[in-house]
Backbone as CSV, one residue per row, in Angstrom:
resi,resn,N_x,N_y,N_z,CA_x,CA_y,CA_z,C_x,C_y,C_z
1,UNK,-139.421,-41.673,145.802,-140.564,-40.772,145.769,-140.223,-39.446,146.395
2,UNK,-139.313,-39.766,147.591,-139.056,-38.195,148.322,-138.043,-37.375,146.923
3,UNK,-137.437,-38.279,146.555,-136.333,-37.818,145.883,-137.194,-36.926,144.451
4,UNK,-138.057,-37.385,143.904,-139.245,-36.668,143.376,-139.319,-35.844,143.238
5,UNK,-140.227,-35.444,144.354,-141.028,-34.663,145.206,-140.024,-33.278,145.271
6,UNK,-138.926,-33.785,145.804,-137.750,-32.486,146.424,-137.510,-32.211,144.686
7,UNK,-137.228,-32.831,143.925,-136.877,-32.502,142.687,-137.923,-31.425,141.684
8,UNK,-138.958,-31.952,142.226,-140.325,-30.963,141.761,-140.408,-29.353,142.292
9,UNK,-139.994,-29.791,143.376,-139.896,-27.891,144.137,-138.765,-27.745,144.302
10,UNK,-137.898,-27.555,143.787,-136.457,-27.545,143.831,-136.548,-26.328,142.904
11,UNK,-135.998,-24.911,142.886,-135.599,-23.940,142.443,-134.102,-23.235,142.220
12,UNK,-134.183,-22.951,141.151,-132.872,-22.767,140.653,-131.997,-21.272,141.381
13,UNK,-130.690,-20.869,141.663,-130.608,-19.824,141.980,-131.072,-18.662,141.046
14,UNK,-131.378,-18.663,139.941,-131.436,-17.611,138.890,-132.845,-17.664,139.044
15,UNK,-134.027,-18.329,139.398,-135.239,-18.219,139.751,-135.407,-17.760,140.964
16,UNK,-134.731,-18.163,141.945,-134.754,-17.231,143.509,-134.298,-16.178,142.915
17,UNK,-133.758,-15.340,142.326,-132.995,-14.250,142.206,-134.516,-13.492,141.365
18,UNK,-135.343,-13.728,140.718,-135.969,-13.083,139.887,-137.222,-12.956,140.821
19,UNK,-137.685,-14.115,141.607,-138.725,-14.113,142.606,-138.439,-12.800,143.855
20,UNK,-136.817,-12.694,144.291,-136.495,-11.811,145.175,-136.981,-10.750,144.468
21,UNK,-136.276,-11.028,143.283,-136.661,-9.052,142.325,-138.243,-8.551,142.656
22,UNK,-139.157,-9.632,142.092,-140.309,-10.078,141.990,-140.938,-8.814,143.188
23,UNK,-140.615,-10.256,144.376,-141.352,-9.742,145.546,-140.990,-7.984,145.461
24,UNK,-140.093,-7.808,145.552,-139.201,-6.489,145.809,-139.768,-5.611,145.198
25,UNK,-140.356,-5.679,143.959,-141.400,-4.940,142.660,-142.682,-4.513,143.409
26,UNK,-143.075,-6.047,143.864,-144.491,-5.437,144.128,-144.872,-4.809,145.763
27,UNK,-144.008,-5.228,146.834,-143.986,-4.128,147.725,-143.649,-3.311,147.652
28,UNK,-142.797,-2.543,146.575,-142.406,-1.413,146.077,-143.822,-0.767,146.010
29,UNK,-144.371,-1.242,144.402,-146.053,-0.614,144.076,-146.418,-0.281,145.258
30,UNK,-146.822,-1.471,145.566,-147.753,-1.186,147.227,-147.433,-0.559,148.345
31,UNK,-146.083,0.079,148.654,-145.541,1.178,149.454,-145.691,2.374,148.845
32,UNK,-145.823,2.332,147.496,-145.723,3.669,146.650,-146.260,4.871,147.396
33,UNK,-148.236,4.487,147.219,-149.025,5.572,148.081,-148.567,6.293,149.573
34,UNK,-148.226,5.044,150.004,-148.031,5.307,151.426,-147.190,6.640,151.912
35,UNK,-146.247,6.329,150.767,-144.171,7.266,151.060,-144.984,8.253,150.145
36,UNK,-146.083,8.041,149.307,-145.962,9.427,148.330,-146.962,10.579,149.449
37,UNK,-148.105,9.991,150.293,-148.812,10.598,151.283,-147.716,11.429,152.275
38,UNK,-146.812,10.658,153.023,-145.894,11.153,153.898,-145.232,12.122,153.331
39,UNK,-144.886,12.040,152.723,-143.910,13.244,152.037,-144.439,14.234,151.113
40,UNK,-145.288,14.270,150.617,-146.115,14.938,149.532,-146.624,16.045,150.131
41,UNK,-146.151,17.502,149.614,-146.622,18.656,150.505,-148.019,19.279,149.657
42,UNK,-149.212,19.806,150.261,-150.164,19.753,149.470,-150.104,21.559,148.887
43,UNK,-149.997,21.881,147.437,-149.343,23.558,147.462,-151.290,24.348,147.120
44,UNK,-151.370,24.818,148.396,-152.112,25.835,148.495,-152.466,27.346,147.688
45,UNK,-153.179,27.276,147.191,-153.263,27.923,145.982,-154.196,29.437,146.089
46,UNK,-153.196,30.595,146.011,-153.708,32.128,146.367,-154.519,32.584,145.572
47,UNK,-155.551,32.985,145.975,-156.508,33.426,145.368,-156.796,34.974,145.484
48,UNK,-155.861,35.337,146.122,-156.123,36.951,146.987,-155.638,37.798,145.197
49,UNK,-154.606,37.530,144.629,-154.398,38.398,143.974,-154.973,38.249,142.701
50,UNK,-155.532,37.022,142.514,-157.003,37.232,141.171,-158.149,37.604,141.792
51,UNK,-158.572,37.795,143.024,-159.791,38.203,143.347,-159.346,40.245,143.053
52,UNK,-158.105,40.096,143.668,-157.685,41.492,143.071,-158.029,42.419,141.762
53,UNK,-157.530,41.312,140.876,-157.659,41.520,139.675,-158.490,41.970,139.287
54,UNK,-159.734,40.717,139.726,-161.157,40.508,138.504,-161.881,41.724,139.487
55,UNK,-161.583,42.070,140.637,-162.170,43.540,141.271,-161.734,44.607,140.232
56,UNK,-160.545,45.054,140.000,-160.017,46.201,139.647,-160.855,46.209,138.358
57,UNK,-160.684,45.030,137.243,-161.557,44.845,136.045,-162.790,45.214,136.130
58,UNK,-163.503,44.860,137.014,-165.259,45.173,136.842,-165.614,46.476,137.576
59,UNK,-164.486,47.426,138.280,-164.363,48.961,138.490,-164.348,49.474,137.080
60,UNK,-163.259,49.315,136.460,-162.524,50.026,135.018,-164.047,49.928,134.405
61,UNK,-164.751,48.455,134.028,-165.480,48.437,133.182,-166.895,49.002,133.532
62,UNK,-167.518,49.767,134.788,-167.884,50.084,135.402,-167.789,51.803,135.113
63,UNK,-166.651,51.821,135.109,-166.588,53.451,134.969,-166.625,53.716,133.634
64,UNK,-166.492,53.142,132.837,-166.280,52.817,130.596,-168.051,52.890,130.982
65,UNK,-168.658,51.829,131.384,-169.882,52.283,131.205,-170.881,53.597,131.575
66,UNK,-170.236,53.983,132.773,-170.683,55.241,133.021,-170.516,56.232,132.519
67,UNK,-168.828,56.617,131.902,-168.508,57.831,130.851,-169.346,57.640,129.788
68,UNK,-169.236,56.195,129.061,-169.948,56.302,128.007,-171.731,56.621,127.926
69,UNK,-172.163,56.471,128.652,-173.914,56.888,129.370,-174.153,58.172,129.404
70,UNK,-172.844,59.173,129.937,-173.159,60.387,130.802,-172.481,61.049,129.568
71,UNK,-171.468,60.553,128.571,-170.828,61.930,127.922,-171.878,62.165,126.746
72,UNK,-171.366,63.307,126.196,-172.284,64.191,125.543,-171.430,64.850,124.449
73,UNK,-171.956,64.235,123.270,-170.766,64.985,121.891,-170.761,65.981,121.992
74,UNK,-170.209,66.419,121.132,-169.349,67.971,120.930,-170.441,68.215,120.464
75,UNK,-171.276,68.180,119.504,-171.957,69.053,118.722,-173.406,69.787,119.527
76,UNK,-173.142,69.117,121.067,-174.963,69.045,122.036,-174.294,69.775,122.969
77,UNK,-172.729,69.990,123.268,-172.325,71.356,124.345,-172.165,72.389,123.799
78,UNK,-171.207,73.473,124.516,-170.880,74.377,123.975,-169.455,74.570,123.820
79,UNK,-168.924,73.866,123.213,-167.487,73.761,122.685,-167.537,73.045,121.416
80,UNK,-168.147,73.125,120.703,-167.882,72.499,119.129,-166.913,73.032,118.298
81,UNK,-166.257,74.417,118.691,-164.721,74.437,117.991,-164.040,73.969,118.603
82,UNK,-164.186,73.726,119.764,-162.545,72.850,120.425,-162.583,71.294,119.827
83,UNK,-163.775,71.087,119.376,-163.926,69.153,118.956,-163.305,69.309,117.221
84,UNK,-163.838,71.089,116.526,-163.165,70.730,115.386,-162.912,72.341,115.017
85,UNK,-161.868,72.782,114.212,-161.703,74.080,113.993,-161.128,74.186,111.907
86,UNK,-162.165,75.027,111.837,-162.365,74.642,110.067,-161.168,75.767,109.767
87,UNK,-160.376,75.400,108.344,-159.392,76.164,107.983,-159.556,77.092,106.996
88,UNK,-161.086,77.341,106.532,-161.554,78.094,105.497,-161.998,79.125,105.798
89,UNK,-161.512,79.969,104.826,-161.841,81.468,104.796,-163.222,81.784,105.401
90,UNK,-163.110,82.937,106.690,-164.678,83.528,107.020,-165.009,83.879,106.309
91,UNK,-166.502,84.063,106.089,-167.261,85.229,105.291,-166.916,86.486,105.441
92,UNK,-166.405,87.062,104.027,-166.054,88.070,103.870,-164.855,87.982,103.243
93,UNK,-163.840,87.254,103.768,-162.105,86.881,103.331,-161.957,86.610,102.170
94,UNK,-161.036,87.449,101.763,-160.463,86.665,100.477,-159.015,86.589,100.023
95,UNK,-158.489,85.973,99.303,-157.037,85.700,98.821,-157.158,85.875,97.659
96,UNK,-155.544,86.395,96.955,-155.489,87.182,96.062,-155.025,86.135,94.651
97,UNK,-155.386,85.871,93.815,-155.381,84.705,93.396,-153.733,84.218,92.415
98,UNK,-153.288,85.485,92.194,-151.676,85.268,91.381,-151.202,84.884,92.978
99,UNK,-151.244,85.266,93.558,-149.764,84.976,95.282,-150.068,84.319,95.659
100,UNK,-151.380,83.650,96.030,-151.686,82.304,96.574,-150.632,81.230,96.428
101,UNK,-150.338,80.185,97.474,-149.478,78.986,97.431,-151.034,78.234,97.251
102,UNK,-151.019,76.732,96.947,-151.661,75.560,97.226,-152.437,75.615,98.581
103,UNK,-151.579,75.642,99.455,-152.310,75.610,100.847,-153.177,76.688,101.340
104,UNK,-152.854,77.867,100.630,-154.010,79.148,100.375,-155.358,78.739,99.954
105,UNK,-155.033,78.520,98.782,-155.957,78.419,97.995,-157.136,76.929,98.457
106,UNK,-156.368,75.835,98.969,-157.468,75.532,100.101,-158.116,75.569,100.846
107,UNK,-157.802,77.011,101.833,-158.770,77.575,102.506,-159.737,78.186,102.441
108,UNK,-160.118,78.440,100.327,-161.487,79.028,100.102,-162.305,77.788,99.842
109,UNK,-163.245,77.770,100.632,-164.384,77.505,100.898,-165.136,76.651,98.658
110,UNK,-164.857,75.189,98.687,-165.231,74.764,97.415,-163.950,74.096,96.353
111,UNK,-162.184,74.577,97.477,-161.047,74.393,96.671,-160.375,73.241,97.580
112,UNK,-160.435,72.045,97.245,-159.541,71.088,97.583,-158.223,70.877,96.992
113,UNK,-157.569,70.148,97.918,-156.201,69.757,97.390,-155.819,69.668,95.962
114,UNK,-157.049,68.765,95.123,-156.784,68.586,94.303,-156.883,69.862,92.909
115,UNK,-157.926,70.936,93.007,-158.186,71.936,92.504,-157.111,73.306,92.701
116,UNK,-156.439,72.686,93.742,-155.046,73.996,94.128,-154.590,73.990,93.178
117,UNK,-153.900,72.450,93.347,-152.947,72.116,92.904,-153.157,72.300,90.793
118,UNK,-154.073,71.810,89.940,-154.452,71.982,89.070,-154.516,73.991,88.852
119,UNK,-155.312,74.843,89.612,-155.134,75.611,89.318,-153.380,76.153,89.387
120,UNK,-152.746,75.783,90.866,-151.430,76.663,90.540,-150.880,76.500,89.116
121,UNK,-150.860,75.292,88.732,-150.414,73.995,87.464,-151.094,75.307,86.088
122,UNK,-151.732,75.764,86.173,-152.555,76.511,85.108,-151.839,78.011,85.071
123,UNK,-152.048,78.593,86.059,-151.389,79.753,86.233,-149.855,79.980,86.042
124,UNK,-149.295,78.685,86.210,-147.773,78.386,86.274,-147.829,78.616,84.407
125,UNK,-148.730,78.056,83.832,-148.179,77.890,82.216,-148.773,78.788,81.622
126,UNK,-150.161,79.708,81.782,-150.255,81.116,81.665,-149.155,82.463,81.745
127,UNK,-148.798,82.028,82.709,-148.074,83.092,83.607,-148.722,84.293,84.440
128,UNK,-149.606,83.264,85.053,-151.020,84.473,85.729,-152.225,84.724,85.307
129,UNK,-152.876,84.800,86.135,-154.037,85.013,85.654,-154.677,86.670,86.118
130,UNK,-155.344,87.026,84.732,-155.818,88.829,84.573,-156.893,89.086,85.098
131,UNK,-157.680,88.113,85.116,-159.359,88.043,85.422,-159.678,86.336,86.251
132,UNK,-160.281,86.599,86.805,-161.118,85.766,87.947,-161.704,84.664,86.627
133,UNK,-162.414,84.600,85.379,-163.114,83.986,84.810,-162.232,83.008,83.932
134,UNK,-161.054,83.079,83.699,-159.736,82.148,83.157,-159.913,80.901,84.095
135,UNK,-160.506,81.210,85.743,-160.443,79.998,86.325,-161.348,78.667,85.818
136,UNK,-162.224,78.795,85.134,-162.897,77.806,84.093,-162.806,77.486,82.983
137,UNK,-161.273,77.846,82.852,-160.194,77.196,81.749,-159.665,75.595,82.531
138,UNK,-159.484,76.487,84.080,-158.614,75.117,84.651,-159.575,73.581,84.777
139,UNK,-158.867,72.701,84.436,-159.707,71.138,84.190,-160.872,71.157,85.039
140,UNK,-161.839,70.811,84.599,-163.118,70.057,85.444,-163.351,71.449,86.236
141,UNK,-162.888,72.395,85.934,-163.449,73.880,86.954,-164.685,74.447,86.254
142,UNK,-166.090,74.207,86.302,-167.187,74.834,85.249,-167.806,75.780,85.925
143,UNK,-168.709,76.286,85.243,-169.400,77.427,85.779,-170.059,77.230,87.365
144,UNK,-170.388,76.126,87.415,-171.183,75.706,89.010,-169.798,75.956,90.131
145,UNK,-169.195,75.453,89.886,-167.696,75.644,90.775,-167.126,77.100,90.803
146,UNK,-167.137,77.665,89.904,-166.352,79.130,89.619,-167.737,80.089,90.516
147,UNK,-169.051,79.940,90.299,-169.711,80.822,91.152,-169.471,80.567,92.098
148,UNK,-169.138,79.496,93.478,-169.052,78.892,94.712,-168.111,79.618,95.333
149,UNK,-166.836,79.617,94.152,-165.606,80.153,94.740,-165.003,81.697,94.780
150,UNK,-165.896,82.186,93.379,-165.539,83.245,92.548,-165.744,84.756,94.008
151,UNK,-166.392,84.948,94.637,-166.345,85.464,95.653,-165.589,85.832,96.695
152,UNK,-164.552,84.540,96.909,-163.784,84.663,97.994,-162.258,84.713,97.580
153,UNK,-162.248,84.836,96.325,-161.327,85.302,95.212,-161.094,86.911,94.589
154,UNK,-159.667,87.339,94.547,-159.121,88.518,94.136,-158.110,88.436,93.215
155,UNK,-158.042,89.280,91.933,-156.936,89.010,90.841,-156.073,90.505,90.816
156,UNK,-154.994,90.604,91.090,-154.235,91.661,90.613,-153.568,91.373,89.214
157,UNK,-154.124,92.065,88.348,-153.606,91.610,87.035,-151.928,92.332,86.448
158,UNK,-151.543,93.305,87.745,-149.942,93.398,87.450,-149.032,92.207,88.385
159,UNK,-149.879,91.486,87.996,-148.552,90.311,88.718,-148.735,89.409,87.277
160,UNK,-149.555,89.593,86.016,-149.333,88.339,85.250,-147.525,89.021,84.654
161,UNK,-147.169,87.764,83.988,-145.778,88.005,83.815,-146.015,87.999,82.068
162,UNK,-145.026,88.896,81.718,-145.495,88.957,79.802,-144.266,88.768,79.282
163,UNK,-144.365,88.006,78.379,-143.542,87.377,77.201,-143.085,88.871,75.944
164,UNK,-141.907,89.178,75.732,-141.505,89.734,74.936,-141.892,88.910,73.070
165,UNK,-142.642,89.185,72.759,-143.327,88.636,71.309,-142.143,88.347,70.282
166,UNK,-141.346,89.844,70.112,-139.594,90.009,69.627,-138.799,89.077,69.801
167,UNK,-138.897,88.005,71.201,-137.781,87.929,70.742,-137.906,86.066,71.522
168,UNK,-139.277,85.940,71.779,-139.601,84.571,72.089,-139.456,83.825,71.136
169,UNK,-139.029,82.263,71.471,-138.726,80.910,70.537,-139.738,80.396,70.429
170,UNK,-140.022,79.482,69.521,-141.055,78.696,69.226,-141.670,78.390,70.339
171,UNK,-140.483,77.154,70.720,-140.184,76.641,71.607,-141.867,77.017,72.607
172,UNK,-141.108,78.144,73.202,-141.519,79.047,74.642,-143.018,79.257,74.146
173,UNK,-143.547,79.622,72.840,-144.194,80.306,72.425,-145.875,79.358,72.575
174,UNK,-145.161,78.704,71.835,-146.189,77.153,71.881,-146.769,76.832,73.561
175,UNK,-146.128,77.276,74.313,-146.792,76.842,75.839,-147.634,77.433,76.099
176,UNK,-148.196,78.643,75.442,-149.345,79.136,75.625,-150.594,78.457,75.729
177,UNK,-152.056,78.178,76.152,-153.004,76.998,76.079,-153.504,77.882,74.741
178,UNK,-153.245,79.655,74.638,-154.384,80.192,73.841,-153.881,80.021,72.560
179,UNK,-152.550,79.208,71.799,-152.519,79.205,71.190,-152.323,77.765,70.150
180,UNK,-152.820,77.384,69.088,-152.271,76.285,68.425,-150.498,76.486,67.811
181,UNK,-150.283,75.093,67.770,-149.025,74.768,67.165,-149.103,75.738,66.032
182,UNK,-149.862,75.816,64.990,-149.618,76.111,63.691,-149.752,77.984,63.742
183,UNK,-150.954,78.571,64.827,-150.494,79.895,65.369,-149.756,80.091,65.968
184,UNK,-148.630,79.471,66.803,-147.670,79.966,67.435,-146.317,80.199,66.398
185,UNK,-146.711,79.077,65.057,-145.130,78.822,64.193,-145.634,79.785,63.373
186,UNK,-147.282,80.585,63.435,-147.213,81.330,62.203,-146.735,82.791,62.626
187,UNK,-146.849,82.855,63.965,-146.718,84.348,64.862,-145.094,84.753,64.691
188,UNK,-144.026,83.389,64.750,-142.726,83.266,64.524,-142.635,83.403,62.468
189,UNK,-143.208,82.939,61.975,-142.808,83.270,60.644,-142.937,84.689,60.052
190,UNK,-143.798,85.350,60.491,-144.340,86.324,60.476,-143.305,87.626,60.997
191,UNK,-142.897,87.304,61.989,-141.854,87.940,62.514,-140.909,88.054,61.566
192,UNK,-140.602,86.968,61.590,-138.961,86.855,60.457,-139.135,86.912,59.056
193,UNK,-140.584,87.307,58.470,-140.588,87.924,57.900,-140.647,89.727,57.271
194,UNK,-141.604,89.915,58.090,-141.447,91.361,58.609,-141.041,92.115,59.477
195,UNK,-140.170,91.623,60.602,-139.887,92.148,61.244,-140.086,92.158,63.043
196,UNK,-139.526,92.972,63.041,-140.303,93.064,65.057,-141.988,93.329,64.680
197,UNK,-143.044,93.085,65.862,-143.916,93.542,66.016,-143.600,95.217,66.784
198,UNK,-144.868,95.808,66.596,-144.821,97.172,67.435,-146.193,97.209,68.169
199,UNK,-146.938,96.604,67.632,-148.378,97.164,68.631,-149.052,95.771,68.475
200,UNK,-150.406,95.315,69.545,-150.820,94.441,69.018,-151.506,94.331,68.123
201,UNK,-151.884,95.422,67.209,-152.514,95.058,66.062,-151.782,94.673,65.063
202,UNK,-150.199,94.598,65.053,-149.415,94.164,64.099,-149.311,92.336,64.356
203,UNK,-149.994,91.822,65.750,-149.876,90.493,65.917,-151.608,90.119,65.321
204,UNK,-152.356,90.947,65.189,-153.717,90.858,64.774,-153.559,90.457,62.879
205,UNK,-152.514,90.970,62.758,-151.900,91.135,61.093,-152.046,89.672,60.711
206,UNK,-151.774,88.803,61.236,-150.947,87.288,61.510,-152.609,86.590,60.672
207,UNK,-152.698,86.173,59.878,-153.710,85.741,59.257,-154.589,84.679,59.920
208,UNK,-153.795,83.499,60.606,-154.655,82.770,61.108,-155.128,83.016,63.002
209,UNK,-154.365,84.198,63.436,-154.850,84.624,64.881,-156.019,85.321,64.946
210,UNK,-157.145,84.833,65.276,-158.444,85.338,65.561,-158.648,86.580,66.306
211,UNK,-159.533,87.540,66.785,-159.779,88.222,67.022,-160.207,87.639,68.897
212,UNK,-160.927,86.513,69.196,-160.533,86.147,70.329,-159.405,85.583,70.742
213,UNK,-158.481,84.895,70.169,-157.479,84.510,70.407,-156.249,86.043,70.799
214,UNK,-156.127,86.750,69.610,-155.883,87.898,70.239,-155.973,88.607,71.528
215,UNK,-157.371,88.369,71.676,-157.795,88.887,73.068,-157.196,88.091,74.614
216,UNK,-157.564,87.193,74.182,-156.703,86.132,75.187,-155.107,86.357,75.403
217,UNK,-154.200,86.400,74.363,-152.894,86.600,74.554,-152.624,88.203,74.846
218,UNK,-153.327,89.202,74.302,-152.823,90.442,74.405,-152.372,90.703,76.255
219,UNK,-153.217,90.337,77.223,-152.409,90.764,78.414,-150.562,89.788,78.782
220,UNK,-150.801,88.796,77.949,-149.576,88.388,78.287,-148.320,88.366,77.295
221,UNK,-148.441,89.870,76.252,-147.236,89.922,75.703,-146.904,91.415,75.524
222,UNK,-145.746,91.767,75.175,-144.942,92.778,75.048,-143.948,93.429,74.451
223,UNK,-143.933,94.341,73.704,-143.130,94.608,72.553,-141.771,95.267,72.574
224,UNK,-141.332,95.546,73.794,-139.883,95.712,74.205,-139.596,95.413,75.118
C-alpha cells in the first residue's frame, strides 16, 4: 500500500523541470508591477510652450479682427488712385491713329485688347487709314462704338502708304478689302491692254469699278 501511495505522487524529472518553469512564470507576472513601479520614471509633460502658442494665436487673430472692423476701402478715403490708376486717355487726349502700336490704341477710352489688335490687322492690309470713318470697316466696329471712340482719335492721312497701279501684281492687288477678285484681275487686264494708267479717271475707265469703289481706292494708289 505504501509502495502505492509513493508511486501515485511520485514525479518525473521532466515534470519537476516544467513545474520549476511553471512556478518561475508566475512569480515573474506577479513581480512584474512591482519592478515596473520601481523603475518606471513618470515623463512630465510641458505645457509652457503650447500655452505660448495658443496665446500668440488668439493675439494675431485678435488683431485680423480689429484691422478688418477699423479698415476702410479705397473708394471711402482719399487715396483711390493709389488703390487703382486707369491707363486711358484724359479728357481731351488723343492718339494719332496710322502711328499708334496696340498698346496705344488701348488707352482710348472703348478700345480693348481685342479691337487694337483687329484694327492694327485692318490698317496693316489697307495700308492706313485717310479718314477716322474706315474704322467701321474694322469687324464688329459699328456706328455705336466708332461715336465712343471717334473723339479721342486723330488721322494723318500722309502716312497712308500707296500702291503704284503701273506696276502692281495681281497678286498684291487683290489684298485690297475695296476690291473684288474679278475687279482687281480686271484693273490688271486693262492695263495690259492699254497701257499704263495716268490719272484716276483712266482707272474709272475699267468697266466694272464703280464710282464708290473708285473712291475708296483713289487715296491708296499712284501713277509713278
Amino acid at each position: 500500500m505504501k509502495s502505492q501511495f509513493k508511486n501515485y505522487f511520485a514525479i518525473t524529472k521532466k515534470q519537476w523541470n516544467g513545474m520549476v518553469v511553471l512556478v518561475v512564470l508566475i512569480l515573474s507576472v506577479l513581480a512584474a508591477p512591482y519592478v515596473y513601479q520601481r523603475f518606471r520614471k513618470d515623463t512630465i509633460i510641458n505645457f509652457s510652450s503650447f500655452d505660448a502658442a495658443v496665446t500668440q494665436l488668439s493675439k494675431a487673430q485678435k488683431a485680423d479682427s480689429i484691422t478688418a472692423t477699423t479698415k476702410t476701402p479705397a473708394y471711402d478715403n482719399n487715396e483711390p488712385a493709389k488703390a487703382y490708376v486707369s491707363n486711358k486717355l484724359k479728357p481731351g487726349a488723343t492718339i494719332e491713329l496710322n502711328a499708334a502700336d496696340s498698346a496705344q490704341l488701348t488707352t482710348v477710352r472703348g478700345i480693348g485688347a481685342s479691337f487694337a489688335i483687329r484694327i492694327i490687322r485692318y490698317r496693316n492690309r489697307i495700308g492706313g487709314f485717310y479718314n477716322k470713318e474706315q474704322l467701321m470697316e474694322v469687324y464688329e466696329l459699328d456706328s455705336t462704338k466708332y461715336a465712343e471712340i471717334k473723339d479721342q482719335l486723330t488721322v494723318n492721312p500722309s502716312a497712308v502708304i500707296r500702291i503704284n497701279i503701273n506696276t502692281i501684281s495681281f497678286a498684291s492687288l487683290r489684298q485690297s478689302p475695296y476690291l473684288s477678285y474679278k475687279q482687281a484681275s480686271a484693273i490688271i487686264e486693262y492695263r495690259t491692254q492699254h497701257g499704263s494708267y495716268n490719272s484716276i479717271d483712266d482707272v474709272g475707265s475699267v468697266a466694272i469699278i464703280t464710282p464708290d469703289v473708285l473712291h475708296k481706292i483713289e487715296p491708296y494708289i499712284k501713277f509713278k
